[in-house]
LOKOLBA-503684 format. One line per field, with one value per residue (C-alpha): residue in three letters; x, y, z; residue number from 1. Coordinates in Angstrom, 2 decimals. Layout:
REM LOKOLBA-503684
titi	c(ALA | ...)
east	c(X | ...)
north	c(Y | ...)
up	c(Z | ...)
vexke	c(NUM | ...)
***
This chain:
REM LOKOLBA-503684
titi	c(UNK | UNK | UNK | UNK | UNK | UNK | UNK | UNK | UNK | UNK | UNK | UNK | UNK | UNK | UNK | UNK | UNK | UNK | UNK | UNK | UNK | UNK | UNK | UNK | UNK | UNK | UNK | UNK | UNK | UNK | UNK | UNK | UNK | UNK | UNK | UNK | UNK | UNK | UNK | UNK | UNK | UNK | UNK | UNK | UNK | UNK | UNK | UNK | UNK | UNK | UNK | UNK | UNK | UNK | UNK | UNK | UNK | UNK | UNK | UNK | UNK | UNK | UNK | UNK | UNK | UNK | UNK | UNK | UNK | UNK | UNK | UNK | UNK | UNK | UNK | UNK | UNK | UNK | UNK | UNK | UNK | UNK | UNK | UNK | UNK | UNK | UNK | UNK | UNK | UNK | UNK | UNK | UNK | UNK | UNK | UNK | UNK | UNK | UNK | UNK | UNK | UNK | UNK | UNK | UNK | UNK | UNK | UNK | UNK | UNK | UNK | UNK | UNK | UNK | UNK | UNK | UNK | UNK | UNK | UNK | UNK | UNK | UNK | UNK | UNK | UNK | UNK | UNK | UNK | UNK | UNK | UNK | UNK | UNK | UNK | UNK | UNK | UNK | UNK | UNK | UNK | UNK | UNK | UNK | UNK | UNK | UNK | UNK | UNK | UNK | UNK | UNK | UNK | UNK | UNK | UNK | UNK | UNK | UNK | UNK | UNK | UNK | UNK | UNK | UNK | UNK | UNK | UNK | UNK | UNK | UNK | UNK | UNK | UNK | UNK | UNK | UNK | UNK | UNK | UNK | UNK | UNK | UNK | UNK | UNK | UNK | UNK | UNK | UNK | UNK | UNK | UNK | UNK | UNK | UNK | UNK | UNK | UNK | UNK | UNK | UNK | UNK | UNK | UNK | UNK | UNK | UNK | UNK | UNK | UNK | UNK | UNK | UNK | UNK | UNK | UNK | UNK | UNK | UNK | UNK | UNK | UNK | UNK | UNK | UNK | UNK | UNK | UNK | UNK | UNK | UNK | UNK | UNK | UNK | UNK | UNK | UNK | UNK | UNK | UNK | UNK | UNK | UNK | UNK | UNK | UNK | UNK | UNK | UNK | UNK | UNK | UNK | UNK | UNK | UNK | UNK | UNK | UNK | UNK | UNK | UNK | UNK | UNK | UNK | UNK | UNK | UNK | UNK | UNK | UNK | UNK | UNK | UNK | UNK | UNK | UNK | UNK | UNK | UNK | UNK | UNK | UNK | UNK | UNK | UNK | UNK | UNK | UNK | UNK | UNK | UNK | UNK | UNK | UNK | UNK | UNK | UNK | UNK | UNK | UNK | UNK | UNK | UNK | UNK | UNK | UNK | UNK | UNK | UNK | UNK | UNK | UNK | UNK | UNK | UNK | UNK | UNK | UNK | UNK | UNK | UNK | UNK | UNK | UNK | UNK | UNK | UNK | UNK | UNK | UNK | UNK | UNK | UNK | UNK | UNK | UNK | UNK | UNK | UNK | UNK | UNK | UNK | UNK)
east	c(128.87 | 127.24 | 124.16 | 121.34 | 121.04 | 118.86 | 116.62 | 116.89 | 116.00 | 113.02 | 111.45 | 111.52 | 110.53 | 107.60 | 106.74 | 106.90 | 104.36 | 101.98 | 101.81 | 97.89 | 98.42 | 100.36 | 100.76 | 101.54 | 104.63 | 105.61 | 106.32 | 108.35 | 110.21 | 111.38 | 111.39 | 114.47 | 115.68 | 116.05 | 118.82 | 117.42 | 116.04 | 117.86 | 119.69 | 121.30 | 121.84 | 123.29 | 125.69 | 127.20 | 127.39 | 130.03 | 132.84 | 132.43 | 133.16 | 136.48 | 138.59 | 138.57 | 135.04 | 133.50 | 133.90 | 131.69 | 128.85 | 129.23 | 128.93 | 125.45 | 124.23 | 124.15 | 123.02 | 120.17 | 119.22 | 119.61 | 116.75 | 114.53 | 114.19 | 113.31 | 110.32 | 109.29 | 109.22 | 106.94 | 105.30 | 104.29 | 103.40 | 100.78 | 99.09 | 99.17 | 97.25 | 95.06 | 94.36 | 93.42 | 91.04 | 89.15 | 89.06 | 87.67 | 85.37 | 83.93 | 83.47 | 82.08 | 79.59 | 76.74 | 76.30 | 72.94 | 71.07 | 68.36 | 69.78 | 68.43 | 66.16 | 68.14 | 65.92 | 64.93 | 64.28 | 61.30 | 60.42 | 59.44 | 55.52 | 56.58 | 58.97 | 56.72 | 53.92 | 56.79 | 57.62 | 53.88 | 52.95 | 55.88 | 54.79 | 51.16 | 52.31 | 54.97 | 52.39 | 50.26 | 53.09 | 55.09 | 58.42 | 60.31 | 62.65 | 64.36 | 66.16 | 67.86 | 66.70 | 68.62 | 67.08 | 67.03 | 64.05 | 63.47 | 62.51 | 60.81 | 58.30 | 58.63 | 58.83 | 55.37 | 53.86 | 54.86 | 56.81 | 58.26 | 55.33 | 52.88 | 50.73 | 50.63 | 54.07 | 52.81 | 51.56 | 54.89 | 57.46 | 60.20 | 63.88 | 66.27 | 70.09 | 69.94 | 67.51 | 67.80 | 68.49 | 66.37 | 65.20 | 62.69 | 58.83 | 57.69 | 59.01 | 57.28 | 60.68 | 61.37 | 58.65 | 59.59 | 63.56 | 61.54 | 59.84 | 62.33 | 64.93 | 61.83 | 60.37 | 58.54 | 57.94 | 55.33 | 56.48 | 54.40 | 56.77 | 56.52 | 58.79 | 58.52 | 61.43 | 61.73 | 60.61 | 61.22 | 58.98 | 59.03 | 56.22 | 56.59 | 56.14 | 52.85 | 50.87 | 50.09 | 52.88 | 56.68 | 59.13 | 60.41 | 58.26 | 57.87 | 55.44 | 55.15 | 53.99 | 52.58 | 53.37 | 51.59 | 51.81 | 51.24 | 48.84 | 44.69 | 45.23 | 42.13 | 40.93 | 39.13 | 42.62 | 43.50 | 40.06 | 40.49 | 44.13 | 43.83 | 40.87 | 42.27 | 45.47 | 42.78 | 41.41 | 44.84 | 45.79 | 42.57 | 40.68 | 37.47 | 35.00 | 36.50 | 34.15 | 36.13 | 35.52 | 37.27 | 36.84 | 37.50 | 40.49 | 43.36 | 47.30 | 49.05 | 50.62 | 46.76 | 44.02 | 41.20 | 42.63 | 40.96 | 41.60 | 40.80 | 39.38 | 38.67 | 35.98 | 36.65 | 37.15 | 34.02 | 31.96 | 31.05 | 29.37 | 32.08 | 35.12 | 38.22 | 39.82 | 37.97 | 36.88 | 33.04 | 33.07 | 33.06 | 35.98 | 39.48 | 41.67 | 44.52 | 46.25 | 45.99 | 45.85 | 44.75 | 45.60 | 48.96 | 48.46 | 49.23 | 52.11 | 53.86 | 53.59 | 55.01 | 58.04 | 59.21 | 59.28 | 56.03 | 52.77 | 49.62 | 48.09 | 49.48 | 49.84 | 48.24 | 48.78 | 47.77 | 49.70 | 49.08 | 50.53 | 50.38 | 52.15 | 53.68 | 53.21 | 49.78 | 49.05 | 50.67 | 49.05 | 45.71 | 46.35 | 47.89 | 45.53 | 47.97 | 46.96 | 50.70 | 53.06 | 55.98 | 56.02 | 57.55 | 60.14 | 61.14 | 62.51 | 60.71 | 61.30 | 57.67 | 56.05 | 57.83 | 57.94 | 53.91 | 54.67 | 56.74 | 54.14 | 53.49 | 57.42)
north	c(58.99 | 56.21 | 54.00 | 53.72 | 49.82 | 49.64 | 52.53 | 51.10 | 47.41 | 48.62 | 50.45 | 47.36 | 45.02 | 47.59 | 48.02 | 43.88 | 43.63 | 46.12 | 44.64 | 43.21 | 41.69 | 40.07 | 43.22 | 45.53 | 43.41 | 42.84 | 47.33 | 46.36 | 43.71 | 46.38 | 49.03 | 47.13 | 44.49 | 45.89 | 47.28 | 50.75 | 49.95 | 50.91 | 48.08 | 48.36 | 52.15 | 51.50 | 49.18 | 51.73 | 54.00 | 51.18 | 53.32 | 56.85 | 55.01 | 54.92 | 51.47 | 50.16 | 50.04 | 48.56 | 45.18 | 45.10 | 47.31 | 44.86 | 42.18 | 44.31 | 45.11 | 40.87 | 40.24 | 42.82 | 41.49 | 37.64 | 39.13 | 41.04 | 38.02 | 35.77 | 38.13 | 38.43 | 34.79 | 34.48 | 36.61 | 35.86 | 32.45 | 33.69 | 35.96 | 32.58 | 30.73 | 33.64 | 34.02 | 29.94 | 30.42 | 32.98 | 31.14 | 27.91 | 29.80 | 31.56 | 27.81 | 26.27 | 23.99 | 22.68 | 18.94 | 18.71 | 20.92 | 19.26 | 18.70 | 20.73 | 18.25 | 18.90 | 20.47 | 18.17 | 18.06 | 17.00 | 15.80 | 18.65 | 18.65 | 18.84 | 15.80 | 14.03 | 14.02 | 12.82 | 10.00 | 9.08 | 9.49 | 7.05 | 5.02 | 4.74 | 4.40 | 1.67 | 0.04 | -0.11 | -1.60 | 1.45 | 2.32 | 5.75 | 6.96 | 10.55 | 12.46 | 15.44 | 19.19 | 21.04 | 19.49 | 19.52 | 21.45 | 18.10 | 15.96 | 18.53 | 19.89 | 18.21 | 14.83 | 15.42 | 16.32 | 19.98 | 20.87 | 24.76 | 26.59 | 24.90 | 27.34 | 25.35 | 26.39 | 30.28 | 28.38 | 27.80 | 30.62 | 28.35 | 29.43 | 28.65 | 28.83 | 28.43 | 28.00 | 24.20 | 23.68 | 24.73 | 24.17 | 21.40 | 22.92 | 19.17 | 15.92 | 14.39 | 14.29 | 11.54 | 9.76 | 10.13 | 9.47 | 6.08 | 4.87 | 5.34 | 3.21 | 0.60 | 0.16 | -2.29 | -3.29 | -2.27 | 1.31 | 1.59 | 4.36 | 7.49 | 10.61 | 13.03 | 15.81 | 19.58 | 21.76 | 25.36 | 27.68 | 31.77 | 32.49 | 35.54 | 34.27 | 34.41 | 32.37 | 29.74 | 30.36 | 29.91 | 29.53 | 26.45 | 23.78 | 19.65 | 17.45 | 13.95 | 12.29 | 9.05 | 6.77 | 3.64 | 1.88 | -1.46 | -3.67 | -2.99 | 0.49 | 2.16 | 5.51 | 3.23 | 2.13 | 5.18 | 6.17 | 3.48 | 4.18 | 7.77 | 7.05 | 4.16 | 7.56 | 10.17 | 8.25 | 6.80 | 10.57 | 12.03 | 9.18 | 6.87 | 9.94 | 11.73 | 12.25 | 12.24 | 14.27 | 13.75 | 16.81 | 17.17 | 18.96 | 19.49 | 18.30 | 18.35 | 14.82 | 13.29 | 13.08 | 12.17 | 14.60 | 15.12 | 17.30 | 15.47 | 17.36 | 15.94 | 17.26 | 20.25 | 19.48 | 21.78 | 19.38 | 21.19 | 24.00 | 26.38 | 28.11 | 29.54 | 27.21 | 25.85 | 29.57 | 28.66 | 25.40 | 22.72 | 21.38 | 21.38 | 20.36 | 18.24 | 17.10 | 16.53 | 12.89 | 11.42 | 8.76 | 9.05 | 11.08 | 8.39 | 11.23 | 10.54 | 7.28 | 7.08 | 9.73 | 7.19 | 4.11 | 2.51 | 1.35 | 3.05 | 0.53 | -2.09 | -0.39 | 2.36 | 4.32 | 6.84 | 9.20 | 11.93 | 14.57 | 16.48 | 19.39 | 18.19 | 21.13 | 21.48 | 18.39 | 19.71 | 22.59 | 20.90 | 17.92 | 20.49 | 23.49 | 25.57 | 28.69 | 30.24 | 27.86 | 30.30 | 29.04 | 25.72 | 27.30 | 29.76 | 26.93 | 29.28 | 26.91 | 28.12 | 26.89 | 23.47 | 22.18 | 21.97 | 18.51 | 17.04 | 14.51 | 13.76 | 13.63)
up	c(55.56 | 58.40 | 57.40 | 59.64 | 59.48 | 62.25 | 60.48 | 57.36 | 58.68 | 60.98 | 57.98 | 55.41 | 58.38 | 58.57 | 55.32 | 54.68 | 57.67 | 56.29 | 52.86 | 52.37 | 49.30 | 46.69 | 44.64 | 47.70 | 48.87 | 45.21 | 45.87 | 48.70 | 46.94 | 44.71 | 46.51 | 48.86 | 46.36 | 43.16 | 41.47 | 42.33 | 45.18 | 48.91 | 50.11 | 46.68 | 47.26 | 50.34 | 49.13 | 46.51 | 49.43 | 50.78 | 48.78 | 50.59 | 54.43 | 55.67 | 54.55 | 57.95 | 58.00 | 54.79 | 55.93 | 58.79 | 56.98 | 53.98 | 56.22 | 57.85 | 54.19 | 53.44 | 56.77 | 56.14 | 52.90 | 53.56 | 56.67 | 54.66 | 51.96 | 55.04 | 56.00 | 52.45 | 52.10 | 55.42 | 54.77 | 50.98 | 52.44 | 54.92 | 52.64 | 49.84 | 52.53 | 52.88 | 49.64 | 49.42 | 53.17 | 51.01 | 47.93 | 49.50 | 51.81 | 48.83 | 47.20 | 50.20 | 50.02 | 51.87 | 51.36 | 53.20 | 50.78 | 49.04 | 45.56 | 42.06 | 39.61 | 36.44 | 33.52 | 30.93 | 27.40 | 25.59 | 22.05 | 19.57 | 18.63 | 14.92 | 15.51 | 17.41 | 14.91 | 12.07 | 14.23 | 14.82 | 11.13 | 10.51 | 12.74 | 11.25 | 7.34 | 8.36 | 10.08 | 6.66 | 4.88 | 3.65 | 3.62 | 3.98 | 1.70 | 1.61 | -1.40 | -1.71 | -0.59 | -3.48 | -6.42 | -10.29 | -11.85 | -13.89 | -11.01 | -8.78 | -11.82 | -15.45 | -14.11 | -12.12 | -15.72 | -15.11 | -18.18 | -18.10 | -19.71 | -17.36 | -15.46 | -12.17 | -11.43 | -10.78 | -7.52 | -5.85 | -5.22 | -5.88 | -4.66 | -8.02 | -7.82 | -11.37 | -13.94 | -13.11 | -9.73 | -7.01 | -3.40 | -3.65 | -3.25 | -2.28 | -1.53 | -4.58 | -6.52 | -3.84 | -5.64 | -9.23 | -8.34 | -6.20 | -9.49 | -12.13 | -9.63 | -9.27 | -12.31 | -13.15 | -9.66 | -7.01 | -5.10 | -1.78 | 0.17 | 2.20 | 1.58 | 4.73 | 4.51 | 4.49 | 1.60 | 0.52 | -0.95 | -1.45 | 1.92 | 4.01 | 7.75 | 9.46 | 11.13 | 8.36 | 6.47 | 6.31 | 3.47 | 5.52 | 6.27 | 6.51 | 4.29 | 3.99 | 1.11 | -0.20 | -3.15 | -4.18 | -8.08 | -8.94 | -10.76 | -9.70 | -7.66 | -7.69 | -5.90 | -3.55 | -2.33 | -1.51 | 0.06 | 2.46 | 3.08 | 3.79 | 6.00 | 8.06 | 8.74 | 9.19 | 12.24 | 13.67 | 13.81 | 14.93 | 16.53 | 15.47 | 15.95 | 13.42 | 9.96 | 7.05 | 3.16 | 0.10 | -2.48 | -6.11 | -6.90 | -9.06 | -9.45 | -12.31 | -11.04 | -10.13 | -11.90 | -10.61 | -7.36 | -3.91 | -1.32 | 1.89 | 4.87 | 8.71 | 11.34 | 13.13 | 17.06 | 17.03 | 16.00 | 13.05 | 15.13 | 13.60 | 15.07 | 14.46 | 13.63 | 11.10 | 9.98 | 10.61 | 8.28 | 10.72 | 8.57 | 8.56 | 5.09 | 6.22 | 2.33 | -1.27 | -2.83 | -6.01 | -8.75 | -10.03 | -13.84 | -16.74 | -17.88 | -14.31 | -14.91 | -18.51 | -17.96 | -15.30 | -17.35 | -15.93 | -18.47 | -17.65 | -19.26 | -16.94 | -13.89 | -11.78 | -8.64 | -6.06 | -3.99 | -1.27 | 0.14 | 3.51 | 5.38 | 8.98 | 10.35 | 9.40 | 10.84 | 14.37 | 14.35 | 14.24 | 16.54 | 19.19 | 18.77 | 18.01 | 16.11 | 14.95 | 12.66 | 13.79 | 17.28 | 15.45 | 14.76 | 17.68 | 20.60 | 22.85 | 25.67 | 27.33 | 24.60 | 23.95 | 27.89 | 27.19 | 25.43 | 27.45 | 28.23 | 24.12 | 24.31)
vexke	c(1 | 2 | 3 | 4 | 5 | 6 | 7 | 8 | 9 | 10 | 11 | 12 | 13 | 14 | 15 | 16 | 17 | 18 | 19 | 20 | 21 | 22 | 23 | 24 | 25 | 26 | 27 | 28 | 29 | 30 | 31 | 32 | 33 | 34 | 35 | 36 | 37 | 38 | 39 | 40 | 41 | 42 | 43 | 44 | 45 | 46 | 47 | 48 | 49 | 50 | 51 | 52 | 53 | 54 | 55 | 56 | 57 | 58 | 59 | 60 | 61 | 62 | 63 | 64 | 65 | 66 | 67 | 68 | 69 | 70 | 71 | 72 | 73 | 74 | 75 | 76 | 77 | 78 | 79 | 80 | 81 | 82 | 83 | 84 | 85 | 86 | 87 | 88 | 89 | 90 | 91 | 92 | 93 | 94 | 95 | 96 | 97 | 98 | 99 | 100 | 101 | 102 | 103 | 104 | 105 | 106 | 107 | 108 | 109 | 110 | 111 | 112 | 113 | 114 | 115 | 116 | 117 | 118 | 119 | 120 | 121 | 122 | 123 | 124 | 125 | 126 | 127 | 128 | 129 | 130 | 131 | 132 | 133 | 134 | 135 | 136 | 137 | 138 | 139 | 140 | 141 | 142 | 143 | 144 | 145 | 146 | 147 | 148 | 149 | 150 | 151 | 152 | 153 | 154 | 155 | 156 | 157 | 158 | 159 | 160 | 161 | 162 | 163 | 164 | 165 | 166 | 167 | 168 | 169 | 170 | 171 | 172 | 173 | 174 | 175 | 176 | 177 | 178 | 179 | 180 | 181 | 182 | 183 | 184 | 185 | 186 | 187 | 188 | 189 | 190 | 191 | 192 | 193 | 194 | 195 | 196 | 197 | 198 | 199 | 200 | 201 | 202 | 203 | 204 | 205 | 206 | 207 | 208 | 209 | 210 | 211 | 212 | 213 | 214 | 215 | 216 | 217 | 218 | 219 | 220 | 221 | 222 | 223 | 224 | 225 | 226 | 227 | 228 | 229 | 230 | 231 | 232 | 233 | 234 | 235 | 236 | 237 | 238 | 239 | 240 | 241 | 242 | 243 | 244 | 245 | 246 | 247 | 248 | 249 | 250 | 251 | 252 | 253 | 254 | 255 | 256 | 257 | 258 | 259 | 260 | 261 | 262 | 263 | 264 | 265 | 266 | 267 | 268 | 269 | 270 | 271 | 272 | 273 | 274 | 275 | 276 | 277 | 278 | 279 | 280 | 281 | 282 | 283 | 284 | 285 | 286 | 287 | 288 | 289 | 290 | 291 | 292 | 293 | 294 | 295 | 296 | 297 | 298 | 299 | 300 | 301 | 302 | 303 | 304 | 305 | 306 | 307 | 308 | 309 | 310 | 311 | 312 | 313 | 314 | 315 | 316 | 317 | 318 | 319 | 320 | 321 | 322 | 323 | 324 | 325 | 326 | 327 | 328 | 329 | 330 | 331 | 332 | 333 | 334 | 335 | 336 | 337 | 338 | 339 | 340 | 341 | 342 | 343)
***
């Protein structure tokens, strides 16, 4: 039986030519140069020719295949730099476009109002200290003269892990841990962290929020102290204009206790806001109790204190006008970029 080398060599020729792709003359490599493929069939057909002939049509075969890898070759190279025109064309770039400003960040309102309430208390003298969030029950209630049968504790919907340890409901534990390291000597200290209590979310709630509170003891502290310390904040925060009213109240870790309320941006006209009052309550203070004083090694004969306490958030909401305490906590990028400039 004859080959048909020219056939044969004018068909893989072809078929290399027509190959558009990697893949496509990958099937003709095969198709030719494999074990199964037809050069290889060819060459087993070397044994049905007559013996004066193999020679020269073994001699063809090699000569055929040593071609055929040659125009594979080429033509695997063109379609390579193919391949990299496209690729680069598809990354061009124009260098005389205007460039992009890259986005950038700003300060959070809720940070930004910790930073400036820092700022104000370490500007009175204060210092900040921070504790722990998972707390004992003894430093985050009986300490702060609420043993476990005290009523008061019905107002916080405190997380426990176990009857013992909890998820601090204030940062006042800061303050007792502050005095019993201390004593005898003068505390004057802020404590701003996050606290934990049992809220569903709404818009003046959330079972995570920020507070910062206040801590003063040493000898001759009177409520007046405290009067003119909270005031001298009230108008840092809120400007000069700003009236200012202290009202009694009670905490089981002050006594006498105030809550302290500022002047609605209404101008007492009523809004909102201020739910028709003309006044806005902004935190809690009063004279530290003798008990809190006493359980943490101090005389209340000898010594006396105030402290105060205020929600972060609270505070943000009202300096900002804004009317949802969730949006704190979304990163809704629409709403932070508006205080970029307070940032």
């Amino acid at each position: 039986m004859a080959i048909d080398f020219e056939a044969l060599e004018k068909a893989a020729k072809a078929a290399v030519a027509g190959a558009l792709d990697q893949e496509a003359l990958n099937t003709v490599r095969q198709r030719y140069l494999s074990r199964k493929g037809e050069l290889t069939g060819a060459l087993r057909m070397l044994g049905e020719l007559p013996s004066a002939e193999r020679p020269a049509a073994g001699e063809r075969l090699n000569a055929l295949r040593q071609a055929l890898e040659a125009v594979l070759q080429v033509r695997e190279d063109e379609l390579g730099r193919a391949d990299e025109e496209k690729r680069l064309a598809a990354e061009a770039m124009d260098v005389f476009l205007p460039g992009r400003r890259p986005r950038t960040g700003s300060v959070h309102p809720l940070r930004a109002i910790w930073d400036e309430l820092e700022e104000i208390f370490l500007g009175m003298g204060f210092s900040i200290t921070e504790g722990p969030e998972v707390e004992l029950d003894y430093y985050n209630f009986e300490a702060l003269n609420l043993p476990p049968d005290h009523p008061a504790r019905d107002m916080q919907d405190t997380f426990y892990f176990t009857p013992r340890v909890l998820l601090r409901t204030h940062t006042s534990p800061v303050q007792v841990r502050v005095m019993q390291a201390t004593c005898p000597d003068p505390v004057r200290i802020i404590a701003p962290g996050r606290v934990y209590r049992s809220d569903a979310p709404d818009a003046t709630h959330s079972p995570i929020f920020h507070q910062l509170e206040g801590l003063v003891v040493g000898e001759g502290i009177t409520f007046a102290d405290l009067k003119g310390t909270l005031t001298a904040f009230v108008r840092a925060v809120y400007g000069e204009e700003r009236r200012i009213s202290f009202r009694p109240s009670f905490f089981p870790f002050t006594e006498p206790s105030a809550e302290v309320y500022v002047s609605c941006t209404c101008g007492g006209s009523g809004c909102r806001i201020c739910k028709g009052t003309g006044w806005l309550e902004i935190l809690g203070a009063g004279s530290v109790h003798p008990n809190v004083l006493r359980m943490s090694g101090y005389d209340p004969e000898k010594v006396s204190g105030f402290a105060f306490g205020m929600g972060i958030d609270r505070i943000a909401l009202l300096k900002y006008g804004i009317e949802d305490m969730r949006l704190l906590f979304e990163n809704d990028l629409r709403f932070l970029s508006q205080f970029s400039a307070q940032g």
